[in-house]
N, C-alpha and C positions, 0 to 999 in steps of 0.2 A: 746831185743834191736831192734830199729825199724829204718829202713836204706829208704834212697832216692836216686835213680843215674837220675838227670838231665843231659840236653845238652841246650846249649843256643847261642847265639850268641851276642858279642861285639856289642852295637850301633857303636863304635870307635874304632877303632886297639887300645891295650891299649901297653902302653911302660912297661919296665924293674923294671922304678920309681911306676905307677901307679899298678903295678901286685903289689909290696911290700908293697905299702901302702894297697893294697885292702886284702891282707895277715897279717896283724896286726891288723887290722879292726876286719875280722873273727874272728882272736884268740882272742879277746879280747870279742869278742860275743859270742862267741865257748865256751871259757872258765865260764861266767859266767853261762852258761844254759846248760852246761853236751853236747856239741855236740861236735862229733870226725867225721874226714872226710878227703878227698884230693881232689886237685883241678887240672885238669889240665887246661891249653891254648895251643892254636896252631891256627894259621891260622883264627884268628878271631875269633875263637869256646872256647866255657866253656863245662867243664864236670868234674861234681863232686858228690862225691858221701856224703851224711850227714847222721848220725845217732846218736842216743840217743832216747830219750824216744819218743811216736809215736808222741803225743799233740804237745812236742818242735817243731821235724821235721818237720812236716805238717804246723806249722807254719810258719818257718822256711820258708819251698818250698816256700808258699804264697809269702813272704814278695820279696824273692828272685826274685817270678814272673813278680813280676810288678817292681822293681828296674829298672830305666830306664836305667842302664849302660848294659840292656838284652834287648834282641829280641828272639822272637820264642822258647821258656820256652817250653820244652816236659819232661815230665817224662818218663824215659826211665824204670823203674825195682822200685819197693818198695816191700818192706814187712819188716817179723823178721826174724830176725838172733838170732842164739846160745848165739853170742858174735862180741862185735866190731870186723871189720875189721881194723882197724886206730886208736888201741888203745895209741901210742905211743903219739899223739899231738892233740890241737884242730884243726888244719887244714893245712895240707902239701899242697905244692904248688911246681906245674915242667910245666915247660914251656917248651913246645916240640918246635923245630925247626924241620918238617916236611922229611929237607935234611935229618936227619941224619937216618930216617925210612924207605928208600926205599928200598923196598922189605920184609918188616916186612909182614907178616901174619895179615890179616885185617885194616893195616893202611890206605891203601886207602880209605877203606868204610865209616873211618869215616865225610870225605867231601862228600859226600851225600845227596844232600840237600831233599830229600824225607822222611827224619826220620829212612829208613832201616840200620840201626846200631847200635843193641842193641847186637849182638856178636863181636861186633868189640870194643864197649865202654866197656864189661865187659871183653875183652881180656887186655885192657890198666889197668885197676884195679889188674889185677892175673898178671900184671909187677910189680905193688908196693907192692902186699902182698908179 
């Protein structure tokens, strides 16, 4: 199993409506081409992590890359895994509100606009596993 954890940034604050629909979208992409994953938002920022076969993913990331609803596309962690992380759905989605993480271990890092936050994005992931 072959995994991707990006980080991205909204061209646009997206609303409550548009996270949903951009969540039905996935699964319905998700599901036809075997990829499992979750998504988070907060503060303007994407982080999500995809996996299924290496060819899908990698594709996947591309397409992802240049979708103009992203800016500043970094791959933060790839390779293989054992076994899915997110075998339960084609793509979970939690929309963080910022307030309610103060004083979380590593949440600040993740505003960072340097890219240093590759222990802070895989602490938020070991909350959903």
């Amino acid at each position: 199993m072959y995994y991707i954890i990006y980080s991205s940034y909204a061209t646009a604050q997206f609303t409550d409506e548009q996270l949903k629909d951009l969540l039905i979208e996935a699964r319905d992409k998700n599901d036809k081409n075997g990829v499992t994953g979750m998504l988070y938002y907060f503060n303007g920022q994407f982080v999500q992590l995809i996996e299924g076969a290496e060819s899908t993913v990698r594709q996947l990331a591309k397409a992802i890359a240049i979708d103009p609803r992203h800016k500043l596309f970094v791959i933060i962690k790839e390779g293989m895994a054992e076994k899915r992380f997110f075998s339960e759905w084609s793509m979970g989605l939690r929309s963080i509100d910022p307030g309610n993480f103060e004083g979380v271990k590593c949440f600040k890092e993740l505003n960072l606009d340097n890219g240093d936050h590759t222990e802070s994005i895989l602490f938020l992931f070991k909350l959903a596993g």
